[in-house]
C-alpha positions, 0 to 999 in steps of 0.5 A: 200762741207758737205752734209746731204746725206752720200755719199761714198767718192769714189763716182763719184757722190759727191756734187761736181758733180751733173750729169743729166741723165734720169731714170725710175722704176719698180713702175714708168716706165716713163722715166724723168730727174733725177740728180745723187749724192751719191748712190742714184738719185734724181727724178727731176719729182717728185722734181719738182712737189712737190715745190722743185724748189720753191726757184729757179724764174728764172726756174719757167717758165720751169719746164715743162723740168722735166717731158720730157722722154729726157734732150733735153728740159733742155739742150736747156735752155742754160748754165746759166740756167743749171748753176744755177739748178746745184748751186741750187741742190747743195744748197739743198743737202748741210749739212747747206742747207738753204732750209732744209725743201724742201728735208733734213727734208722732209722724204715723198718726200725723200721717193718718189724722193730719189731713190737708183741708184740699184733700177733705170734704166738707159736710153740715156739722150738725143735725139741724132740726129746726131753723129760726132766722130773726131781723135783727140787723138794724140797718138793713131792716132800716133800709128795707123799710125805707124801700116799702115804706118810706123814711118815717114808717121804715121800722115797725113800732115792735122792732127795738123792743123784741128780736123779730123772728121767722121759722125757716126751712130746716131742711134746705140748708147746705153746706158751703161749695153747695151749688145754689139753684134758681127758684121758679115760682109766682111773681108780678112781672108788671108789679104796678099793672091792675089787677095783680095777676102773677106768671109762673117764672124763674125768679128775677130777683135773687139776693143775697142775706150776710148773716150769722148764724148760732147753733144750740147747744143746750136744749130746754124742756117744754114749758121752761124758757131759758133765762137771759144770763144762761142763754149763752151756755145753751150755744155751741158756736157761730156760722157764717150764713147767706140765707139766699132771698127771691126778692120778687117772689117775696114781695108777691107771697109775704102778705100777710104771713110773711117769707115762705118760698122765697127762703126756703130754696137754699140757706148757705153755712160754714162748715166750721163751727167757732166757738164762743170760747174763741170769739171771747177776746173780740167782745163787742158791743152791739147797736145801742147799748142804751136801749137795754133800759127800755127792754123789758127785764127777761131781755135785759142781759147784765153785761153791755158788751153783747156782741162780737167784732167780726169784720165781715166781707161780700164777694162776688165773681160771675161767670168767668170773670174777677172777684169783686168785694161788693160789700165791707161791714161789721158784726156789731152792726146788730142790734140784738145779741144772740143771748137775746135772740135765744131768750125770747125764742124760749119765753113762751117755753118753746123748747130749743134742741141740740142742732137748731139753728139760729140766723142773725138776719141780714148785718149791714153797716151805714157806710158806702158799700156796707150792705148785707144785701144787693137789694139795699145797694142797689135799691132794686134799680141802680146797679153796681159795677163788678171788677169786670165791668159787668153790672148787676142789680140782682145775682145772674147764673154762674155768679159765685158769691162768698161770704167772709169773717174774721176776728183778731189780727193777721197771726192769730184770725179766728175766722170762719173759712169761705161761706161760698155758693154759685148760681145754677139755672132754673128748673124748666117745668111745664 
């Protein structure tokens, strides 16, 4: 698709796309909804208000929606809805618009809602209010297990028959560019040492997690799970996620309850919300579309083709030196799709709401170099080498890491912008 707007080709944000998100300004510090296209973002507020939305009836009731400092309200409007403001957008910024004199040849109301991305910041798209991160990424979980467990024990015998889960920390995920801070806390500084006896220390370990990560459109009453074939209309889009890991103080707290401070310090999203509408072309199947007939039937979706394929890349640069692609892998790596994930969240009838968000679990690929974790690169002891020559088996402070995903091709990305974090010190408590 033309559009009058130049827009880079290697720009995550094409016609193609058009991800939802929440800015402000320096001249308008309130925050509101805002999609993404090119290099610039496009005030929905200020859009809305000044009869941008005019050709569109069917959101005329709502426009209320783009005045809110969260894209809760939107969202809860439901998939149709979301589908058509996407279409219309797209419309509008099309070369052949057949609605040019609502933005193309409207200079004033380009000049007041036509923001470069540079001068806008960024904010968490929706409120979330509860945060669930499965396991799903069959080859990390693969890997791990091998690391704890050994070869033949590496996964648990439950693992390919349901979506393995934790319930995270809500209340600690960020935005990207949201510096990242060290955790203290308990571990064992002599692991094979008897009696375990831990220190109180910064931790050692830390990690990254390459993740996915949806947000709920649609919520459920209590009671009544969500189906398998309508899981999909409760999504509103994807994020890329790096759910950051104190490997160390999760290896001495997980027994028998499993992760708890070792999340809870900093999860790291996207600001873009990519619609599931966007991601259609790019349908996927996932790991082992054959394992669908051993799963019991309220997991069983109609289709195979489950997931999506997102190319997906790690980055690190420490302090003062050069990126280095640590990692290149690959969406369909997952073994469960989020229709799944979504479903069996809900089969006990717990009730989903508009803003909760659901993590992937780390993606990693099979391949040299294709892990979502340094934990798996480096199995803890054998370090890999940055651009720089500096090596690193667990992340150091002043490391910047980004995460990266697209879809499509070079003209047309549907993509996810930068997923990015630094490392600052530790604390130092008494």
């Amino acid at each position: 698709m033309a559009s009058w707007l130049q827009i880079p080709r290697n720009s995550p944000f094409s016609l193609a796309n058009i991800p939802f998100g929440i800015i402000s300004t320096v001249k308008n510090t309130a925050r509101v909804p805002a999609i993404a296209i090119g290099d610039y973002a496009l005030d929905l507020s200020i859009f809305a208000s000044s009869g941008g939305f005019s050709q569109l009836p069917s959101i005329q009731a709502h426009l209320d929606v783009f005045s809110q400092p969260t894209l809760n309200a939107f969202a809860a409007l439901g998939r149709p809805v979301h589908r058509q403001v996407r279409e219309y957008l797209q419309a509008i910024f099309k070369a052949d618009t057949p609605y040019p004199r609502l933005l193309r040849d409207n200079a004033s109301l380009q000049d007041e809602a036509l923001l470069p991305l540079s001068e806008v910041t960024n904010h968490l798209p929706m409120q979330i209010g509860d945060y669930t991160d499965f396991y799903v990424g069959l080859n990390h979980a693969f890997n791990v297990g091998v690391l704890f467990r050994g070869p033949e024990n590496a996964l648990q015998p439950n693992y390919k028959h349901l979506p393995v889960a934790y319930h995270g920390r809500a209340s600690s995920v960020v935005v990207s560019k949201t510096p990242v801070r060290r955790p203290n806390g308990q571990i064992l500084a002599h692991p094979t040492a008897t009696p375990k006896i831990p220190v109180f220390s910064p931790c050692r370990r830390l990690d990254i997690e390459l993740e996915l990560a949806a947000f709920v459109c649609k919520g459920n009453e209590l009671g009544k799970p969500v189906p398998i074939d309508e899981a999909e209309d409760h999504i509103f889009g994807l994020v890329l996620m790096n759910d950051w890991s104190a490997r160390d103080i999760q290896a001495w707290e997980y027994v028998p309850l499993g992760p708890f401070n070792a999340k809870n310090f900093a999860t790291t999203i996207t600001p873009w919300v990519v619609l599931l509408d966007a991601l259609e072309p790019f349908r996927a199947a996932n790991l082992e579309p054959g394992n669908r007939e051993s799963l019991l039937p309220y997991l069983r979706e109609k289709r195979a083709v489950n997931g999506y394929d997102i190319a997906l890349e790690v980055e690190i640069t420490n302090s003062g030196g050069k990126p280095t692609v640590v990692s290149m892998t690959n969406s369909r790596n997952l073994l469960f799709s989020f229709s799944q994930m979504l479903a069996h969240h809900t089969i006990t009838g717990c009730n989903l709401n508009t803003g909760d968000l659901l993590g992937s679990g780390t993606i990693s690929g099979t391949e040299e170099r294709s892990q979502g974790s340094l934990l798996e690169q480096t199995k803890g002891k054998e370090p890999i080498s940055l651009a720089d020559g500096s090596k690193r088996l667990f992340l150091e402070d002043g490391d910047t890491v980004v995460l990266r995903g697209v879809a499509g091709a070079e003209g047309g990305y549907v993509g996810f912008g930068d997923c990015v974090g630094t490392i600052v010190p530790a604390l130092k408590l008494d």
